[in-house]
MARVEX-915450 format. One record per residue (C-alpha): residue number from 1; chain; x, y, z. Coordinates in Angstrom, 1 decimal. Layout:
N
n NUM | chain A | xx X | yy Y | zz Z
...
//
This chain:
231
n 1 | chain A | xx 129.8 | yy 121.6 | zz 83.8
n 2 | chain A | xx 127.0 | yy 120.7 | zz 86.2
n 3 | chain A | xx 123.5 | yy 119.7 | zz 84.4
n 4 | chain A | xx 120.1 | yy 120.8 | zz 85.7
n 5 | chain A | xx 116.6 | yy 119.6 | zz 84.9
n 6 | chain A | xx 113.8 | yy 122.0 | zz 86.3
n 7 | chain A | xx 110.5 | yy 120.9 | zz 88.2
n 8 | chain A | xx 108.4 | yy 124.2 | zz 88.4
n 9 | chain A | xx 104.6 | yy 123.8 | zz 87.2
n 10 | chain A | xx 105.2 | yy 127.7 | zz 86.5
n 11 | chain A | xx 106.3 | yy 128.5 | zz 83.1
n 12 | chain A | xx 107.4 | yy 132.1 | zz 84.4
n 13 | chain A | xx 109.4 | yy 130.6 | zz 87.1
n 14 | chain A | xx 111.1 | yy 128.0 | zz 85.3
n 15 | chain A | xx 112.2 | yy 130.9 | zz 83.0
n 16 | chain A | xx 113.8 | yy 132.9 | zz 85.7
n 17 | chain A | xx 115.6 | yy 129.7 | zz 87.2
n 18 | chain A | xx 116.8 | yy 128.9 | zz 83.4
n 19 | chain A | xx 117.8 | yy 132.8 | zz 83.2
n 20 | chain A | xx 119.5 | yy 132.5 | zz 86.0
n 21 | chain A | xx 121.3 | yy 129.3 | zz 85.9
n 22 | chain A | xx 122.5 | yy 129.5 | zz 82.6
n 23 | chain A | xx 124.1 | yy 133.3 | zz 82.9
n 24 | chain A | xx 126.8 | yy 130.6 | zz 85.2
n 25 | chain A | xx 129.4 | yy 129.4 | zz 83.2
n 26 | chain A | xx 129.4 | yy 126.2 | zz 84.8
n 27 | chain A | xx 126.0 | yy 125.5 | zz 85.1
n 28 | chain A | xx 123.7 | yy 124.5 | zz 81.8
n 29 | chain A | xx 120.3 | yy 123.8 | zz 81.8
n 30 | chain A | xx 118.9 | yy 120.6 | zz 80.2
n 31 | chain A | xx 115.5 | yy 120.5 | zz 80.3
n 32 | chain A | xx 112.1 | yy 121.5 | zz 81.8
n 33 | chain A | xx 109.2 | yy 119.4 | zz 83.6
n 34 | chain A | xx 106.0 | yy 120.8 | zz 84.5
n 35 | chain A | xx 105.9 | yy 118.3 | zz 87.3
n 36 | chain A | xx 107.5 | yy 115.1 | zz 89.2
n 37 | chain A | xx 106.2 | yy 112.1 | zz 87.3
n 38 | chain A | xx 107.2 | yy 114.5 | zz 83.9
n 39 | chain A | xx 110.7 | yy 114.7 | zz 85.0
n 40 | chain A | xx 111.1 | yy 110.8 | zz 86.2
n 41 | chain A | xx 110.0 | yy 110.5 | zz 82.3
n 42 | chain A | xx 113.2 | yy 113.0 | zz 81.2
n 43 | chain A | xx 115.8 | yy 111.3 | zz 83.7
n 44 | chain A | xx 117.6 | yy 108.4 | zz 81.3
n 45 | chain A | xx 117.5 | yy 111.0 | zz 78.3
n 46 | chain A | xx 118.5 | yy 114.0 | zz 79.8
n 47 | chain A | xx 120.8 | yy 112.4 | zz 82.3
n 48 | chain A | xx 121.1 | yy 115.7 | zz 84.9
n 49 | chain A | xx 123.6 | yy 116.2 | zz 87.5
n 50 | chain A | xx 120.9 | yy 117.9 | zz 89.7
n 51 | chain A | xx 117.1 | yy 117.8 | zz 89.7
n 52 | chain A | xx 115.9 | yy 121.2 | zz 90.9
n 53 | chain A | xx 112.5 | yy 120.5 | zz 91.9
n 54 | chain A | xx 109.8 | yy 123.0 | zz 93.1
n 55 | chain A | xx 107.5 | yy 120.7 | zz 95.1
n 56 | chain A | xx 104.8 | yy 120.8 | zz 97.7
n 57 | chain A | xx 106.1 | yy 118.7 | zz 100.3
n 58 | chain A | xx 103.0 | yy 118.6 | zz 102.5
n 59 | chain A | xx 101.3 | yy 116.8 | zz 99.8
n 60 | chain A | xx 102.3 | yy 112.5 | zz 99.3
n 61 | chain A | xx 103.1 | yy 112.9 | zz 95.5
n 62 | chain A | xx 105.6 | yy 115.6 | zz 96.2
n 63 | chain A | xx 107.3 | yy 112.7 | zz 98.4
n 64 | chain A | xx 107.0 | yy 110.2 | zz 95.8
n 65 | chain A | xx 108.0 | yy 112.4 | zz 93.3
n 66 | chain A | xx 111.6 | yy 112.8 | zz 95.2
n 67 | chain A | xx 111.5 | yy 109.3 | zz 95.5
n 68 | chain A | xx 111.3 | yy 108.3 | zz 91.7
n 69 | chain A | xx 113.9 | yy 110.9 | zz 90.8
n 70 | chain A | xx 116.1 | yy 109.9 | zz 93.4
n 71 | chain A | xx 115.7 | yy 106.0 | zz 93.6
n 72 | chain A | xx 114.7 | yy 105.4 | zz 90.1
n 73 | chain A | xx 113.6 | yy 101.5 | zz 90.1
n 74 | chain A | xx 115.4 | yy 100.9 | zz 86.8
n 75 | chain A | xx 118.8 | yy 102.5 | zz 85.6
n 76 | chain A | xx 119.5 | yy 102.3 | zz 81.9
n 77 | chain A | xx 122.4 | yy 99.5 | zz 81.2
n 78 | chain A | xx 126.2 | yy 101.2 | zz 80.5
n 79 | chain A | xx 125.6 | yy 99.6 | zz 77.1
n 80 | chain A | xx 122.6 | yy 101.4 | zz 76.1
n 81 | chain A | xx 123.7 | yy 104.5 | zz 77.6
n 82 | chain A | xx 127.3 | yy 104.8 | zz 76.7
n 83 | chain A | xx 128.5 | yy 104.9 | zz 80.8
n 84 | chain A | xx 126.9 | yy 103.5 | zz 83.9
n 85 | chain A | xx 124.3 | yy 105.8 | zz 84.8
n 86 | chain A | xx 123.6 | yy 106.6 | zz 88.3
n 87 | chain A | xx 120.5 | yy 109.0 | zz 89.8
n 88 | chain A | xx 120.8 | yy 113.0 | zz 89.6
n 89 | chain A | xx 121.2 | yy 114.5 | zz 93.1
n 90 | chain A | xx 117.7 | yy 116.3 | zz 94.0
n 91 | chain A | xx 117.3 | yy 119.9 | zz 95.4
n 92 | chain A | xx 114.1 | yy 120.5 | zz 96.8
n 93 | chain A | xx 113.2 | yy 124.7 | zz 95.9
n 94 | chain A | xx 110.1 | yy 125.6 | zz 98.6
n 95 | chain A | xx 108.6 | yy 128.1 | zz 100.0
n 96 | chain A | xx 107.3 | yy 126.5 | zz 103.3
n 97 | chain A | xx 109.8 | yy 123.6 | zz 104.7
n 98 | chain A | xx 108.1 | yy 121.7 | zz 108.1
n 99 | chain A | xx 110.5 | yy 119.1 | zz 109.4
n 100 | chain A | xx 108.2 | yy 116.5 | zz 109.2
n 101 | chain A | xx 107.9 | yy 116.5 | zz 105.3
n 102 | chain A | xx 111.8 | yy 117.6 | zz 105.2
n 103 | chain A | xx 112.4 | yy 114.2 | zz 106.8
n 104 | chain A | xx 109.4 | yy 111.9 | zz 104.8
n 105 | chain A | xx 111.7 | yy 113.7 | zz 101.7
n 106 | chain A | xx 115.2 | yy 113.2 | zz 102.9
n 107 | chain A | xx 113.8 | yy 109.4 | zz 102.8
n 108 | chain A | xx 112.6 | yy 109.7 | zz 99.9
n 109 | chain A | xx 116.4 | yy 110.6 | zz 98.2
n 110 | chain A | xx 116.5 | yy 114.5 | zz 98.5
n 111 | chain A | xx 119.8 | yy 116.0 | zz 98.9
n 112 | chain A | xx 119.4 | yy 119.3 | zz 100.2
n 113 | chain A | xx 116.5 | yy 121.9 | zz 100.3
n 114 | chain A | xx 116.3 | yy 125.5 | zz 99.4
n 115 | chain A | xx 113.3 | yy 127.9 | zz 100.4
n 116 | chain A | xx 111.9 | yy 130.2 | zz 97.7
n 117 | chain A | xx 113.1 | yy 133.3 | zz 99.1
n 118 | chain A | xx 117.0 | yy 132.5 | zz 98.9
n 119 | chain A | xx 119.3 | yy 135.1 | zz 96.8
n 120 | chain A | xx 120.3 | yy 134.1 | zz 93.4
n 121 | chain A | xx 123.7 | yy 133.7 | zz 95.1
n 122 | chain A | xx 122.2 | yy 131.4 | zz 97.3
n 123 | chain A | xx 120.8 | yy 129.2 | zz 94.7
n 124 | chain A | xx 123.5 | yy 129.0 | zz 92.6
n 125 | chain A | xx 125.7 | yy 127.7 | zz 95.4
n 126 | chain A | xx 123.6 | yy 125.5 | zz 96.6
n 127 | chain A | xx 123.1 | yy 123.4 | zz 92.9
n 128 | chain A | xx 127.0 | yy 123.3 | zz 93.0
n 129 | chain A | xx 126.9 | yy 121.7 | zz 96.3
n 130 | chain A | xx 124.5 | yy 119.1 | zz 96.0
n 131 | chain A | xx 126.1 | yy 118.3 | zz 92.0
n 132 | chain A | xx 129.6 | yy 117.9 | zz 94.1
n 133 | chain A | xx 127.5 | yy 115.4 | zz 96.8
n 134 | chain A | xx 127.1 | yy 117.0 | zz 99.5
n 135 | chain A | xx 123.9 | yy 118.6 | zz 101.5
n 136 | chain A | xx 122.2 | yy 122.0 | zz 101.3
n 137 | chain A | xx 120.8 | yy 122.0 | zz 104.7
n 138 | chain A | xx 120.8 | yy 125.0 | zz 106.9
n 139 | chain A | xx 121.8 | yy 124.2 | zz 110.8
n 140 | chain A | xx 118.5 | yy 125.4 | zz 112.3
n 141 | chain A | xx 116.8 | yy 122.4 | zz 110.0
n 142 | chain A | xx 119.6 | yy 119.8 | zz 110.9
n 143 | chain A | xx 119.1 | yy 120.5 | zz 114.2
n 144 | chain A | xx 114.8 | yy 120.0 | zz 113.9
n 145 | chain A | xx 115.4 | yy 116.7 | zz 112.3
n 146 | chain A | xx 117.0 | yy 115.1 | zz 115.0
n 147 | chain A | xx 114.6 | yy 116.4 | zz 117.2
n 148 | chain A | xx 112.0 | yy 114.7 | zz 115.1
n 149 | chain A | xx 114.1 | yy 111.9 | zz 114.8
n 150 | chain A | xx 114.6 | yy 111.8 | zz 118.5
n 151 | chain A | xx 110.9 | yy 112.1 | zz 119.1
n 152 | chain A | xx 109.8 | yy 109.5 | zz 116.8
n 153 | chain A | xx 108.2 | yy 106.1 | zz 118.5
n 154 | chain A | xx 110.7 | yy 103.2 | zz 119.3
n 155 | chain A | xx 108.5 | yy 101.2 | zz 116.7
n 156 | chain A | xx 109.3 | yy 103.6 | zz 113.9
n 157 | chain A | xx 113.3 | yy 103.0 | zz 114.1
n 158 | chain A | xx 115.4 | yy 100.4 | zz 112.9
n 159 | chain A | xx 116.4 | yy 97.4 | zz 115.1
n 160 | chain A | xx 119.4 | yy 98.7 | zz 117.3
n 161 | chain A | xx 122.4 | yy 97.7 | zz 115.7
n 162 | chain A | xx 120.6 | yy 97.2 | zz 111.8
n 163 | chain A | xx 123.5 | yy 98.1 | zz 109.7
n 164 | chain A | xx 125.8 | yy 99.0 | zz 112.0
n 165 | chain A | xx 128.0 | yy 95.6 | zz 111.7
n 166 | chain A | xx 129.0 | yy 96.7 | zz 108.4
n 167 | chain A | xx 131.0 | yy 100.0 | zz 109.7
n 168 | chain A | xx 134.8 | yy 99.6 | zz 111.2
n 169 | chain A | xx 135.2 | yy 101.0 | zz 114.8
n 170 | chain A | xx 136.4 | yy 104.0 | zz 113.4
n 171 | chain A | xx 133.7 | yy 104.5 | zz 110.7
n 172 | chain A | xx 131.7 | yy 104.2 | zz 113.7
n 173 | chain A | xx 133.8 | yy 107.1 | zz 115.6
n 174 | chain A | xx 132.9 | yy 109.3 | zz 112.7
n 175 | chain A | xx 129.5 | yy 109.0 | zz 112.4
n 176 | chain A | xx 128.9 | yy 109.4 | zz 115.9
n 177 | chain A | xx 131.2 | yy 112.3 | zz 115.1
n 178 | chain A | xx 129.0 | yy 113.5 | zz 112.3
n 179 | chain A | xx 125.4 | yy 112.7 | zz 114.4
n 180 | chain A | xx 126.5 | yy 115.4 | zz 116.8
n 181 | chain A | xx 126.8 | yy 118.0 | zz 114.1
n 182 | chain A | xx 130.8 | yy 118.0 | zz 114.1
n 183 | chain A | xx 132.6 | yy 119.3 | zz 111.2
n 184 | chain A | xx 135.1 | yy 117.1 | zz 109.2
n 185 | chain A | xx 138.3 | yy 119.7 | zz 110.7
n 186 | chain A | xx 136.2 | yy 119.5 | zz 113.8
n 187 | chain A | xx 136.3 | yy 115.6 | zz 114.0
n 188 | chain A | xx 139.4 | yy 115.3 | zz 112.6
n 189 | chain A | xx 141.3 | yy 117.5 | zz 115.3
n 190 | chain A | xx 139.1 | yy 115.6 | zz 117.7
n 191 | chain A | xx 140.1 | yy 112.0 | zz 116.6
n 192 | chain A | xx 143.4 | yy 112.8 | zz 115.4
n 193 | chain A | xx 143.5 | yy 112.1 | zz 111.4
n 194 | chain A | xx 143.6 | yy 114.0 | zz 108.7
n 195 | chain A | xx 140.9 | yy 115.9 | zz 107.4
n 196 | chain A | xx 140.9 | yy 114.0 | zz 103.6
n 197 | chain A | xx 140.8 | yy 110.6 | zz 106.1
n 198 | chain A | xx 137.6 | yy 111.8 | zz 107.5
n 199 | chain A | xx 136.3 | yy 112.8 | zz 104.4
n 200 | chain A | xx 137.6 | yy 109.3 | zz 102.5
n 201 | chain A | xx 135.2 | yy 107.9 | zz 105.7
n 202 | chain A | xx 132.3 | yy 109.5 | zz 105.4
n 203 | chain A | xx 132.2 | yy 108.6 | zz 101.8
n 204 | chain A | xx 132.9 | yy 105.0 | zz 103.1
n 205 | chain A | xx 129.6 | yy 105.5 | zz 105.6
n 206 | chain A | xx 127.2 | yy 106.7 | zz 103.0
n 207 | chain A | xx 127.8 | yy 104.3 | zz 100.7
n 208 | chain A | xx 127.5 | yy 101.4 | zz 103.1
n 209 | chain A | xx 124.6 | yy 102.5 | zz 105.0
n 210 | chain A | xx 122.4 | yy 103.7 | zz 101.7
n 211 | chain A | xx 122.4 | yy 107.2 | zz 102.3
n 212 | chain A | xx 122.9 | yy 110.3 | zz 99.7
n 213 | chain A | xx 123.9 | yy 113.0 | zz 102.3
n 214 | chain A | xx 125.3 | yy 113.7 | zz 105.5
n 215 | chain A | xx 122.0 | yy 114.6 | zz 107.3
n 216 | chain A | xx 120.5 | yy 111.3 | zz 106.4
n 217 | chain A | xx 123.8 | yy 109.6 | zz 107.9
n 218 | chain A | xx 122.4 | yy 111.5 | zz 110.8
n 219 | chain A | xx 118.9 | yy 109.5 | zz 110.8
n 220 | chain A | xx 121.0 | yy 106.8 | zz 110.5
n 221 | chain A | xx 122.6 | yy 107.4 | zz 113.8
n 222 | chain A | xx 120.0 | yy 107.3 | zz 116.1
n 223 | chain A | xx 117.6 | yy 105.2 | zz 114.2
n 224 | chain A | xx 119.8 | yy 102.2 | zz 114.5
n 225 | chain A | xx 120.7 | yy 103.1 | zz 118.0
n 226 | chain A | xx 124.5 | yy 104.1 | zz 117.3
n 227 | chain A | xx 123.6 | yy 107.4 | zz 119.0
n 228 | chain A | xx 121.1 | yy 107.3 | zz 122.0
n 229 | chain A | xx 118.1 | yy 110.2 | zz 122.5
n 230 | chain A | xx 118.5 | yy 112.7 | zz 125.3
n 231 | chain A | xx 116.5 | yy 111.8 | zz 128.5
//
């Protein structure tokens, strides 16, 4: 059963996504907040699987709001909480998405984003996505992010090579696998493993590098200079 907490300053709205989400028999609903700093208040009591937030992203407390839901400074202790508690994945619900607040939020912690007008099908999917770890980005965003990565002034990326001496040669192979928008059957056909291998090293990347999602292993790619811009 996959947990939600909903971010929606309209009462209305958070009833239709509550309608909606719990007529799923393996989604349940655990709570309500009116806004970001409300939920970051609910997190360690409620303890959701997903955070489906309705945020304005062009405005800087949508961003930190992502950010203290994501990367909460302080995690309740497995004692107090009965099991060690890690942060809920975060689905951004929108009606507007520009690529350069899509990335300030992927930095902040989100985990995939969702605009306003997707089918309840749609929705629905994506929460059991993002619960299982995994994005909810379409291809057309993907694609603007590295562009924006790729535009972005020298001085705004990492030092080349900043993080990259903790990945094997072959972790390496599959990010640089991943950062040109392969598939895990694509890259494993194309470097000969097994599709679970790929998988078991992309796991191995995220964790290593810091990053929730496969699109931010992306801004990982070029930013430390693994994967060089386009003349």
């Amino acid at each position: 059963m996959v947990s939600v907490l909903l971010v929606n300053d309209q009462s209305l709205q958070r009833l239709g996504l509550r309608m909606l989400l719990t007529a799923e028999p393996d989604l349940t609903v655990v709570g309500e907040a009116a806004s970001g700093a409300e939920a970051a208040g609910l997190i360690a009591a409620l303890r959701p699987d997903v955070v489906l937030m309705d945020v304005r992203l062009a405005d800087a407390s949508g961003i930190e709001a992502v950010r203290r839901i994501a990367r909460p400074a302080r995690i309740r202790p497995a004692a107090e909480s009965g099991a060690g508690q890690t942060a809920p994945r975060v689905l951004v619900l929108t009606s507007a998405l520009d690529e350069g607040h899509a990335h300030a939020a992927l930095r902040a912690g989100a985990d995939g984003f969702l605009l306003t007008d997707a089918s309840p099908e749609e929705l629905t999917a994506a929460v059991r996505i993002v619960a299982a770890g995994d994005a909810v980005i379409t291809p057309a965003l993907t694609r603007t992010l590295i562009d924006t990565v790729r535009a972005e002034p020298t001085a705004r990326r990492l030092q080349p090579g900043a993080g990259l001496d903790t990945l094997t040669r072959r972790e390496r192979d599959v990010l640089t696998a991943v950062a040109s928008g392969w598939s895990n059957s694509e890259i494993a056909l194309r470097l000969a493993i097994a599709p679970t291998t790929v998988k078991s090293h992309v796991s191995h990347i995220l964790t290593k590098i810091g990053a929730r999602a496969r699109v931010q292993a992306v801004t990982f790619a070029y930013e430390s200079g693994l994967i060089r811009p386009a003349a």
